[in-house]
VOPAGU-2260 file (C-alpha; in pm, 1 decimal, decimal comma):
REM VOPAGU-2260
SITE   aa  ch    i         X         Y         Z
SITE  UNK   A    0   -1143,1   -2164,5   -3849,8
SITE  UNK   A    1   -1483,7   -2159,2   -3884,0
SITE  UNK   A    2   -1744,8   -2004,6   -3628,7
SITE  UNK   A    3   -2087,8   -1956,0   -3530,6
SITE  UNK   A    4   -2287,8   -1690,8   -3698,7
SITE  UNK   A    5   -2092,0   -1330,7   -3687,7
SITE  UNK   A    6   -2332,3   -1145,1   -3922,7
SITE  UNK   A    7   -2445,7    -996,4   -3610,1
SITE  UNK   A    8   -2105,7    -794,0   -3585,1
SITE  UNK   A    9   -1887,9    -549,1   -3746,5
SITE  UNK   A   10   -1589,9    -632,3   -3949,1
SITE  UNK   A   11   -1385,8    -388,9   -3810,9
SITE  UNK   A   12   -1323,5    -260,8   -3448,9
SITE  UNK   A   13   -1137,8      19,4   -3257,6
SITE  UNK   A   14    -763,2     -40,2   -3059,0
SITE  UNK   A   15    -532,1     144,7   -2859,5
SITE  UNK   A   16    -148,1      37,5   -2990,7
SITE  UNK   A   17     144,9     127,3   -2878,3
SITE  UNK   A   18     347,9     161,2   -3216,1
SITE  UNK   A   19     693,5     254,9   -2956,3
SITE  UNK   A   20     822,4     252,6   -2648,8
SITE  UNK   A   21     784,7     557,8   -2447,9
SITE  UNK   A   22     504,9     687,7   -2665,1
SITE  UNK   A   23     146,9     738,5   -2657,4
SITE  UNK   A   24    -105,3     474,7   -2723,4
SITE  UNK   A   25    -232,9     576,7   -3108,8
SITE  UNK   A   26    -646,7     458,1   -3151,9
SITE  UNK   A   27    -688,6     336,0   -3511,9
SITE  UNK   A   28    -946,1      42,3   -3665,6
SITE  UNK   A   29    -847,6    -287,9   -3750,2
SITE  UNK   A   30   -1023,5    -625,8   -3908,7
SITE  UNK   A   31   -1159,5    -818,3   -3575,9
SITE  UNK   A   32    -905,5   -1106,6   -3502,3
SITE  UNK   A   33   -1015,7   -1449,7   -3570,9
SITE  UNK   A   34    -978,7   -1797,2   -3393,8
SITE  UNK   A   35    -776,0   -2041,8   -3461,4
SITE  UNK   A   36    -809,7   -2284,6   -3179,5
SITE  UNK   A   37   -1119,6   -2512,3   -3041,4
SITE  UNK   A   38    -997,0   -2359,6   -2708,9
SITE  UNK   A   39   -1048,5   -2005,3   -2848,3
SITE  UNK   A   40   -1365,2   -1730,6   -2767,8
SITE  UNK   A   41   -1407,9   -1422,3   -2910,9
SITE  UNK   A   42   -1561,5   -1171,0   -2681,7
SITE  UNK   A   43   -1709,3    -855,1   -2678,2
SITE  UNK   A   44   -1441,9    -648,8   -2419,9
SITE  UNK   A   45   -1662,2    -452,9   -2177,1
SITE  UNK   A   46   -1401,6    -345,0   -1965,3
SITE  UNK   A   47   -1025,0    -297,8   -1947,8
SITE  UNK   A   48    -820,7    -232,5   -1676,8
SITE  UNK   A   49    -462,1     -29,6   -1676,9
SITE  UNK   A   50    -209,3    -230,7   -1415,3
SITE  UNK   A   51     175,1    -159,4   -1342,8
SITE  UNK   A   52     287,9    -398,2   -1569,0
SITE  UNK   A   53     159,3    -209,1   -1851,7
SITE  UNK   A   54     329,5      63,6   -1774,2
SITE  UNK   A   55     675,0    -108,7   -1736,9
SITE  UNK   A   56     573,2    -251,5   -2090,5
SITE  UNK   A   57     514,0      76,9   -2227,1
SITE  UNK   A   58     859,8     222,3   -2139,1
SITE  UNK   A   59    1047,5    -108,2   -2256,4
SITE  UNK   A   60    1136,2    -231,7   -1925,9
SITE  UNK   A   61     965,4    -552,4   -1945,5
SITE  UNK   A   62    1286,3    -801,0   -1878,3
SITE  UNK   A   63    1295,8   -1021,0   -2090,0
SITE  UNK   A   64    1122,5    -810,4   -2260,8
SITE  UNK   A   65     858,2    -990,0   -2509,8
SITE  UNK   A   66     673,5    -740,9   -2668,8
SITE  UNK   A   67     647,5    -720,3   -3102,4
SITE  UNK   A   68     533,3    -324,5   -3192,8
SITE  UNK   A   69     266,5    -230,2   -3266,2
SITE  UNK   A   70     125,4    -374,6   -2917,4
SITE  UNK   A   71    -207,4    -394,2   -2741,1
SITE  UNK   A   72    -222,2    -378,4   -2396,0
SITE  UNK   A   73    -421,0    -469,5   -2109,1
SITE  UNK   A   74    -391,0    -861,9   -1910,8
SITE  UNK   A   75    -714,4    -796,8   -1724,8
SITE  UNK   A   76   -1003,0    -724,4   -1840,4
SITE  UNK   A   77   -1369,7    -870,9   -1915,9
SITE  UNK   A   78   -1602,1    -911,4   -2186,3
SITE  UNK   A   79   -1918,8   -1069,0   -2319,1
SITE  UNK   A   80   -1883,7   -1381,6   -2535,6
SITE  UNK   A   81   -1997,7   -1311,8   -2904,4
SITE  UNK   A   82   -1881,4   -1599,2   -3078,1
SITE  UNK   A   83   -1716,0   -1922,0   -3049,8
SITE  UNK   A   84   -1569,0   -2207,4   -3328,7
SITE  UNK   A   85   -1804,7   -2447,3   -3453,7
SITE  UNK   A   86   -1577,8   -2752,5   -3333,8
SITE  UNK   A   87   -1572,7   -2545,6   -2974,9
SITE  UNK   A   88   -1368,6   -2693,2   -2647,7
SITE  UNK   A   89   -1522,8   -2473,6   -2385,1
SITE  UNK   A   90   -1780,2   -2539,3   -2180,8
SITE  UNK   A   91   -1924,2   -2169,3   -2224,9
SITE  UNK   A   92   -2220,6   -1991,8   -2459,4
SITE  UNK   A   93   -2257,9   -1696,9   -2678,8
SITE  UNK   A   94   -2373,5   -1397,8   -2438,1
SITE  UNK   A   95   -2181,1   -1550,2   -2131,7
SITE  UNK   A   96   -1987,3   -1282,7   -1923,5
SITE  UNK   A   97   -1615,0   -1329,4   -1819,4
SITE  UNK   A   98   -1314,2   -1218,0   -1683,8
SITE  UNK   A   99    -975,6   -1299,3   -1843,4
SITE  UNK   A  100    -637,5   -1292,3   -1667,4
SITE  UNK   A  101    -318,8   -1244,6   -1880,0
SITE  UNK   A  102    -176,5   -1548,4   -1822,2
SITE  UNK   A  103    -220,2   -1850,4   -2020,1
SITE  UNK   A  104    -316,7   -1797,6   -2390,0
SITE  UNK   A  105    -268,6   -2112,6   -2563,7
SITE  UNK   A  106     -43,0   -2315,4   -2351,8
SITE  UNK   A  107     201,2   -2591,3   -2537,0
SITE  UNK   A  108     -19,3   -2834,6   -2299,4
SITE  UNK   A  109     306,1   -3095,0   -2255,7
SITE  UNK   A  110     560,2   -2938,3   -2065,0
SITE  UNK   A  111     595,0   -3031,5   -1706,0
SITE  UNK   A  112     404,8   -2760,6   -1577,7
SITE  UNK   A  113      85,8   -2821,7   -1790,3
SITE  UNK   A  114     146,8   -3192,8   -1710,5
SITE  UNK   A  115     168,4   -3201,9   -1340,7
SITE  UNK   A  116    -200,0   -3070,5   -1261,6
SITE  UNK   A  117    -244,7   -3042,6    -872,7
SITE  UNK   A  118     -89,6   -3243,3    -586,7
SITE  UNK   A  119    -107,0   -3282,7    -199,6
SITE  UNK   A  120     190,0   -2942,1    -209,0
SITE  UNK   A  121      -7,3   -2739,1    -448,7
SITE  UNK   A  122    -393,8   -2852,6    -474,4
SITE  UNK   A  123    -514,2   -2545,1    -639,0
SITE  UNK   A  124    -265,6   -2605,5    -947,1
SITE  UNK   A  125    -451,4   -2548,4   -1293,9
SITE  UNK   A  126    -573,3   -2962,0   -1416,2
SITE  UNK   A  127    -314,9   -3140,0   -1681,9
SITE  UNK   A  128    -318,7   -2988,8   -2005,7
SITE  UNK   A  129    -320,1   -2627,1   -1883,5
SITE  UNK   A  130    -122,4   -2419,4   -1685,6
SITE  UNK   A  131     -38,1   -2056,8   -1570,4
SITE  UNK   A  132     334,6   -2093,7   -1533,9
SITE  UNK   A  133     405,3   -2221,9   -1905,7
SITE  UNK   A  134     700,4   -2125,3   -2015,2
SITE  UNK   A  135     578,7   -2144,6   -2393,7
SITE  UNK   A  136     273,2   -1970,0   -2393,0
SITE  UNK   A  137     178,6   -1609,1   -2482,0
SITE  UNK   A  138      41,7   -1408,0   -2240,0
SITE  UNK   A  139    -308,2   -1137,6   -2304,4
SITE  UNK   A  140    -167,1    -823,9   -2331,7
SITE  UNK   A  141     201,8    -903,3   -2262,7
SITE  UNK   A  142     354,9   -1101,9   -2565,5
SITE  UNK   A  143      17,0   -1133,2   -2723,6
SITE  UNK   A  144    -261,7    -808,4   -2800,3
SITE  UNK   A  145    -484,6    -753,5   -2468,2
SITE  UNK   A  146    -770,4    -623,0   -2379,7
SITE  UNK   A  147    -772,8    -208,2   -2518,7
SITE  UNK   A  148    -954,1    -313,2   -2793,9
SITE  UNK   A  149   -1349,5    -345,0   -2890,8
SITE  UNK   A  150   -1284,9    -708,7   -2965,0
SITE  UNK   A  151   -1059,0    -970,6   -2844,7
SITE  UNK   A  152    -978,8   -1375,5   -2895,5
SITE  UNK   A  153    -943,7   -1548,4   -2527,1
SITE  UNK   A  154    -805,7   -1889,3   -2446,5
SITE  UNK   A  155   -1171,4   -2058,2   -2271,5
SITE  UNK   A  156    -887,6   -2258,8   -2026,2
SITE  UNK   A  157    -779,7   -1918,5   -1852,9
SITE  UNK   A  158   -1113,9   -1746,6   -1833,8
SITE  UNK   A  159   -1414,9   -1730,5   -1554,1
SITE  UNK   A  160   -1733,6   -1649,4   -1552,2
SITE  UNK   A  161   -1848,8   -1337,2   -1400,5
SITE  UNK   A  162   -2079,4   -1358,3   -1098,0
SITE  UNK   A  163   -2403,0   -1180,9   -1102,1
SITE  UNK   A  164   -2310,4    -919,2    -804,3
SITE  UNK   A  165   -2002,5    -790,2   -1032,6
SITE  UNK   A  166   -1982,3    -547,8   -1319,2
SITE  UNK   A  167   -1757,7    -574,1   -1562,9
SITE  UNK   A  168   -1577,0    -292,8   -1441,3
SITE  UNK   A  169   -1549,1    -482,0   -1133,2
SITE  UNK   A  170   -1467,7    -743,6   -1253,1
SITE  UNK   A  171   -1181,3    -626,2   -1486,9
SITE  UNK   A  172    -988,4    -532,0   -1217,7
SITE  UNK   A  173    -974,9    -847,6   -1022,0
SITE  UNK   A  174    -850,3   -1054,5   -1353,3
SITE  UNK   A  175    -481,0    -991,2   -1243,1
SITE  UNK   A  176    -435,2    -732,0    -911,6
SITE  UNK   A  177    -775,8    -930,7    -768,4
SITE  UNK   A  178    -659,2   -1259,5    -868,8
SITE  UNK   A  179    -240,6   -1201,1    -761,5
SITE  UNK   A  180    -297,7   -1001,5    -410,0
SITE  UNK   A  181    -536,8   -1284,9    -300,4
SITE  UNK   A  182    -268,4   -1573,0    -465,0
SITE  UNK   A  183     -13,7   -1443,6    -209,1
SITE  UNK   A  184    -264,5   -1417,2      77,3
SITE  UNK   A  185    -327,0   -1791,3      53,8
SITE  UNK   A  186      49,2   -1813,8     -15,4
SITE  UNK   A  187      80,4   -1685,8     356,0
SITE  UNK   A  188     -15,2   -1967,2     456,1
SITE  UNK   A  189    -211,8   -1806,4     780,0
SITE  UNK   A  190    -491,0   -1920,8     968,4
SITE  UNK   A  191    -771,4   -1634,2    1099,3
SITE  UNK   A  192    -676,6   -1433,7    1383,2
SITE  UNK   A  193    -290,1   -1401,7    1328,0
SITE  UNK   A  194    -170,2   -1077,8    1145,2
SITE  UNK   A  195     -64,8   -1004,3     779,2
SITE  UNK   A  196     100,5    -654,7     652,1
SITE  UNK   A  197     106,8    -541,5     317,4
SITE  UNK   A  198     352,8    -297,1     196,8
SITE  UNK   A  199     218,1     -62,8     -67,1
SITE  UNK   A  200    -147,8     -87,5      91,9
SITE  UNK   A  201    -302,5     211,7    -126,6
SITE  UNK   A  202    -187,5      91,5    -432,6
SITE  UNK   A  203    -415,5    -130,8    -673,5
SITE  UNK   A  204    -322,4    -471,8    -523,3
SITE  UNK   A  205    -269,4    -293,7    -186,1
SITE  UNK   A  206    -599,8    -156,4    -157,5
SITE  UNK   A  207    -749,1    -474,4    -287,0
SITE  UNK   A  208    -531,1    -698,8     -49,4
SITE  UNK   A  209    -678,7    -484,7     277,0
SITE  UNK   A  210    -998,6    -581,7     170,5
SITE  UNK   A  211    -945,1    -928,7     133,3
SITE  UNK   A  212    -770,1    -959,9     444,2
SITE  UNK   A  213    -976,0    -847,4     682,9
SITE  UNK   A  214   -1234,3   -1054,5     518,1
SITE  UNK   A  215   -1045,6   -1363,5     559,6
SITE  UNK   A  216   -1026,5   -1320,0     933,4
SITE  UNK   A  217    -665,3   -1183,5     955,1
SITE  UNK   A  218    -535,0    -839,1    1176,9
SITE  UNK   A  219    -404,2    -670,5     898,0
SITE  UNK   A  220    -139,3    -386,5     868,8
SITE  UNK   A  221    -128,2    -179,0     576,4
SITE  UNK   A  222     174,2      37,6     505,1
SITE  UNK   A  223     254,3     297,9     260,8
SITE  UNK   A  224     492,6     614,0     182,6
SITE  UNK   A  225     278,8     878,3      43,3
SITE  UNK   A  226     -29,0    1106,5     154,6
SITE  UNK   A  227    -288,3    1004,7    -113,1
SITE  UNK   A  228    -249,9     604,8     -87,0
SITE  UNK   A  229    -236,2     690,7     265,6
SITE  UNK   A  230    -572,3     859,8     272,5
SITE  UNK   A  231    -735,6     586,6      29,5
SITE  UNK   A  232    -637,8     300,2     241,4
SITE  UNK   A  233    -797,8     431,7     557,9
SITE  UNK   A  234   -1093,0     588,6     376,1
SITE  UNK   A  235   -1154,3     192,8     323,8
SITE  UNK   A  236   -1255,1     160,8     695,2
SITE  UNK   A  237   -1105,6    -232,8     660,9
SITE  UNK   A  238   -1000,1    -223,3    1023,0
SITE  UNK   A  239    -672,9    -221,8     918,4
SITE  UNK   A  240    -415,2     -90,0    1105,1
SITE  UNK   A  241    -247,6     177,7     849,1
SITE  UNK   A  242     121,9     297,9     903,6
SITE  UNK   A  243     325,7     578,0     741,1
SITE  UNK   A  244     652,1     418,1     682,3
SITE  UNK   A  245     794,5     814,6     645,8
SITE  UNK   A  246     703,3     902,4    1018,3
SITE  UNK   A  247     731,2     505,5    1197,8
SITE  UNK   A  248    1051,2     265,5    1167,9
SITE  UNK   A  249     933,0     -99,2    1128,1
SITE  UNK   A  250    1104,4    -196,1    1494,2
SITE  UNK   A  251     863,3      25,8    1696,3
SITE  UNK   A  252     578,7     -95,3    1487,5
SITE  UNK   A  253     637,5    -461,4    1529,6
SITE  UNK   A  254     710,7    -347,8    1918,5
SITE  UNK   A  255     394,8    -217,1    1954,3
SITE  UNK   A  256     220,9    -530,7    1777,3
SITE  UNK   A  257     385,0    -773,2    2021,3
SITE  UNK   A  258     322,6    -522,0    2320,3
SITE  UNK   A  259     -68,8    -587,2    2189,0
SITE  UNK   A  260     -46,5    -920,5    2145,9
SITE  UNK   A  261      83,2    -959,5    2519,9
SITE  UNK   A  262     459,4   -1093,2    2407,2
SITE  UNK   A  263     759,4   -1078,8    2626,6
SITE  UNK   A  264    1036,3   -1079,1    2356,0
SITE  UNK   A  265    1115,2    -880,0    2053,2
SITE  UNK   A  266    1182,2   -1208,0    1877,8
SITE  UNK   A  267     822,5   -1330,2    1949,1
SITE  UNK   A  268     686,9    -984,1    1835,7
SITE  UNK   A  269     583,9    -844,3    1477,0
SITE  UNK   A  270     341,2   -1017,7    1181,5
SITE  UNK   A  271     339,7   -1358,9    1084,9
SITE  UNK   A  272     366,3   -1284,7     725,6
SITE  UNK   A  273     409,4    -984,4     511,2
SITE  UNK   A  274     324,2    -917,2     133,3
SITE  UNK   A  275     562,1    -663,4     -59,2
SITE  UNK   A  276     429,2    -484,2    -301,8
SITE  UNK   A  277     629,0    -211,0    -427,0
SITE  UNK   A  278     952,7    -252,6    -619,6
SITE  UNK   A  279    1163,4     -78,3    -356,8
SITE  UNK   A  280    1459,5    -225,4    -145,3
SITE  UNK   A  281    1337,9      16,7     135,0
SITE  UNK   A  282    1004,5    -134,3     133,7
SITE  UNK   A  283    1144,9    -508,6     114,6
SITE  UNK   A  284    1389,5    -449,6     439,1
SITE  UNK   A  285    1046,1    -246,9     582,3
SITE  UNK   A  286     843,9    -505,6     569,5
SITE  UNK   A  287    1122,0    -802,7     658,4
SITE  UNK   A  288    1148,1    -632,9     976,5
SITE  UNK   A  289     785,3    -639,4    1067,7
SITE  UNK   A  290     856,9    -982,0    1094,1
SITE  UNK   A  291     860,1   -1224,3    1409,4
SITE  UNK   A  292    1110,2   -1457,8    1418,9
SITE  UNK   A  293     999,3   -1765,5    1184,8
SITE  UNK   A  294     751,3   -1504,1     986,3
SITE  UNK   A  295     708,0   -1531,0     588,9
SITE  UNK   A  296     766,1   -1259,3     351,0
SITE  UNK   A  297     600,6   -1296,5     -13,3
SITE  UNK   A  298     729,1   -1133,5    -296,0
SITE  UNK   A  299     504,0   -1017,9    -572,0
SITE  UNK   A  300     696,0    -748,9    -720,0
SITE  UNK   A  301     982,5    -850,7    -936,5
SITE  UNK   A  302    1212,6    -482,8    -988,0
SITE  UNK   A  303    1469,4    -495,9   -1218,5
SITE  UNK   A  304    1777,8    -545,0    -980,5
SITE  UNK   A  305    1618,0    -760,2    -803,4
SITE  UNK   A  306    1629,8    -744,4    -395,1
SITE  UNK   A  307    1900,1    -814,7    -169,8
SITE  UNK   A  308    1805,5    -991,4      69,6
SITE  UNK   A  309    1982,5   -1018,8     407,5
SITE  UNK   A  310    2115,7   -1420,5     554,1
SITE  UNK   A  311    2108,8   -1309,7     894,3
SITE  UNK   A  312    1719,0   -1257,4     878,3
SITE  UNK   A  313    1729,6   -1595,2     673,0
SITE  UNK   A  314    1952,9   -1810,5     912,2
SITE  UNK   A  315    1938,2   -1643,5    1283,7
SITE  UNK   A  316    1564,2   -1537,9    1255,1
SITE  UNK   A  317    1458,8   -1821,4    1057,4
SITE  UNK   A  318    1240,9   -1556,2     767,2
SITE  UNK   A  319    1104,2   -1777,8     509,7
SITE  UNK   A  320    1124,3   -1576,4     162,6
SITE  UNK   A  321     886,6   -1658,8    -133,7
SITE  UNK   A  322     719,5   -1571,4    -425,4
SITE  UNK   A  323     352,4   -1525,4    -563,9
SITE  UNK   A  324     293,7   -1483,6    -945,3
SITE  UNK   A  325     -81,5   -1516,7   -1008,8
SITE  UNK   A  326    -334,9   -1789,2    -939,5
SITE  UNK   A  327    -434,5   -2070,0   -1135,8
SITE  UNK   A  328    -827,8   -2077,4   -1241,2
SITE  UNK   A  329    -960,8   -2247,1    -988,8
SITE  UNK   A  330    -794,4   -1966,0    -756,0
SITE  UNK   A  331    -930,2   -1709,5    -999,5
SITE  UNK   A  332   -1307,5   -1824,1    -990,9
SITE  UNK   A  333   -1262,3   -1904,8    -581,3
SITE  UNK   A  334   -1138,3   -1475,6    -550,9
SITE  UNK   A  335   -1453,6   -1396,4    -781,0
SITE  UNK   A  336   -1725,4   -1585,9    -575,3
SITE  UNK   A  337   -1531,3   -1423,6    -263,3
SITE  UNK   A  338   -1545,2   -1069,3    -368,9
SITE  UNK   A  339   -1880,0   -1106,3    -492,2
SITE  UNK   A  340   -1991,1   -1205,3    -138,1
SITE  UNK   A  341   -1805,8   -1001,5      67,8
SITE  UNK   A  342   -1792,4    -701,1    -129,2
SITE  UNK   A  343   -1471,6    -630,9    -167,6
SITE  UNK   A  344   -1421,1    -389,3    -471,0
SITE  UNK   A  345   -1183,7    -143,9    -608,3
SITE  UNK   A  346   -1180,4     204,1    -577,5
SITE  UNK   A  347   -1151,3     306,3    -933,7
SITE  UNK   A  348   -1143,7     593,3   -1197,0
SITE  UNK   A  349   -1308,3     514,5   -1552,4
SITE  UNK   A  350   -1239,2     648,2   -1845,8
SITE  UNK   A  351   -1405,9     601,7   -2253,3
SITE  UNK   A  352   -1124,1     355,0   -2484,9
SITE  UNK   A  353   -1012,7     687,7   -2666,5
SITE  UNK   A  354    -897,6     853,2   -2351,5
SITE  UNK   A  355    -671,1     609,8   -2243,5
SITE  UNK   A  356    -337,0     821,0   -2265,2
SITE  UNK   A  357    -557,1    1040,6   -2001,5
SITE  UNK   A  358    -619,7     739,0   -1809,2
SITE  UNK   A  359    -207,9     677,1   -1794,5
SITE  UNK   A  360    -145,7    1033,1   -1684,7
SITE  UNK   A  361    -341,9     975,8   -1427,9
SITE  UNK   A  362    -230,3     695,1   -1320,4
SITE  UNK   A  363     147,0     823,9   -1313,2
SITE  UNK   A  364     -19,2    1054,4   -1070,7
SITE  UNK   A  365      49,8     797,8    -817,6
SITE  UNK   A  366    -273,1     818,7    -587,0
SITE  UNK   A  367    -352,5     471,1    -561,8
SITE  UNK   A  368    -671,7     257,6    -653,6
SITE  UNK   A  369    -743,1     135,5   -1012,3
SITE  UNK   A  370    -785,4     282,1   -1372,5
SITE  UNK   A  371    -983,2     111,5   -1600,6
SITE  UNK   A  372   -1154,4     183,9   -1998,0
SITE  UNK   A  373   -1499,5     130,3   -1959,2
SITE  UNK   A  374   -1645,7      54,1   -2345,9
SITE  UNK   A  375   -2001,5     152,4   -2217,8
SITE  UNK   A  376   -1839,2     547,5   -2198,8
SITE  UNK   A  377   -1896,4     765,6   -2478,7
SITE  UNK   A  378   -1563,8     918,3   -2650,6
């Protein structure tokens, strides 16, 4: 397909593959990749961020699993735009900046999702033509090559533009744990003033999800299992309540809630909705009983056995269960304004594209915050 002018750049560029599962990421160069849709943008990647789901990837525990080896990961990151097709679809420029979620990369457009576009249930749905939850589409950095490379091809119907008050680096990280933790905020369905817990608060989303909380006008009650996410989440000075799950059960926390709230019955006391983060049973029943009667849990995690999940809490205590994915685009550029304005950013470790197997050791260090390749970092 042809393009606008690319004398400007190189004919090859750098990427971090993974040629096998359970192996280190190997740099070598490769020919940029070229478009082949009026929908598709080649950027310049500034920034690349390292989430849990590339790490399931990387040890072949991505069910079903998708990937074709030699793979290049990364489903959030952001870029500069440095070229686009002459017979372009988007409404962006060369030079624009932008973030880009994993999901959708050329969506098939007819299927009942992409048809539907928003109603009076689900208003914030992606517009006919395009959607997030295609079944048929690849996904950046998941069945399709992400963003740990120099260059990379983007679907202009997923991305956003960058505000002004955000870095790249910023911004990277907010293209899927930004976008997902505040997805299953609104998913809460809460108004300001009633309280929210997240389980796994010092992990990326966690940490993230505090932020955008408190912002949002909620009490919020972070929990976590382990001394370093522990310490990041209250270094965050949210106002968040922060709980060790290792030294408090969930019934004397949800007590002590209601006893604050001025409530009578154990029924009446607890959150009104609770995001789980972590792929643990434990941490699913943990935050289920935080719960008041007629409270909502939301699922983002999706472990491989699943969760059990208990009728009683279903039928006598009337728990709503459901489940967040990520947001559509209109979600994704309503987060970026937000964070922009309120401030709320990661706490994050950087490290130069050929250093990215240090970047994975340290994130299997399991301290919490974000990881990200910044392409500005020398080697």
């Amino acid at each position: 397909m042809a393009t606008t002018s690319q004398a400007h750049l190189p004919a090859s560029m750098k990427a971090q593959f993974l040629d096998d599962f359970n192996t280190p990421y190997v740099l070598r160069s490769v020919p940029l990749p070229a478009l082949s849709s009026p929908y598709d943008i080649l950027i310049k990647v500034d920034a690349a961020s390292y989430c849990h789901t590339d790490a399931v990837l990387a040890a072949g525990l991505m069910q079903p699993n998708p990937l074709s080896l030699p793979h290049v990961g990364c489903h959030e990151f952001a870029g500069t735009i440095v070229a686009l097709p002459v017979d372009s679809l988007s409404n962006f420029t060369v030079g624009d900046r932008v973030g880009v979620p994993g999901r959708s990369f050329h969506p098939c457009g007819s299927c009942f999702e992409c048809a539907t576009g928003p109603t009076a249930e689900n208003p914030d749905a992606d517009p006919p033509g395009y959607s997030v939850y295609c079944q048929k589409s690849l996904n950046n950095g998941i069945s399709s090559d992400g963003g740990f490379r120099e260059y990379a091809v983007v679907d202009s119907r997923q991305i956003a533009p960058i505000p002004d008050k955000l870095t790249a680096v910023d911004s990277s990280v907010l293209m899927c744990a930004g976008v997902t933790i505040y997805n299953a905020l609104k998913r809460c369905a809460l108004k300001p003033g009633q309280r929210v817990g997240i389980v796994g608060c010092g992990g990326g989303l966690g940490h993230l999800g505090l932020q955008f909380a408190s912002k949002m006008g909620f009490k919020v009650l972070g929990v976590d299992n382990a001394d370093a996410p522990l310490n990041l989440a209250r270094d965050l000075a949210t106002g968040a309540v922060i709980i060790d799950a290792r030294a408090q059960n969930a019934d004397e926390v949800a007590i002590q809630l209601g006893k604050e709230d001025g409530k009578q019955e154990r029924a009446d006391m607890g959150l009104d909705s609770v995001i789980i983060l972590p792929e643990s049973q434990k941490a699913f029943e943990y935050g289920v009983n935080l719960l008041r009667n007629h409270g909502r849990c939301v699922i983002v995690s999706f472990p491989e056995k699943g969760f059990h999940i208990f009728s009683r809490d279903i039928i006598f205590r009337d728990i709503s269960v459901v489940g967040s994915l990520v947001g559509s685009n209109k979600t994704l550029r309503e987060m970026l304004q937000f964070a922009a304005e309120k401030g709320v950013r990661a706490v994050l470790k950087t490290f130069p594209l050929s250093k990215l197997n240090d970047l994975v050791a340290e994130y299997h260090k399991g301290e919490g915050g974000k990881f990200v390749i910044d392409m500005v970092l020398p080697d």
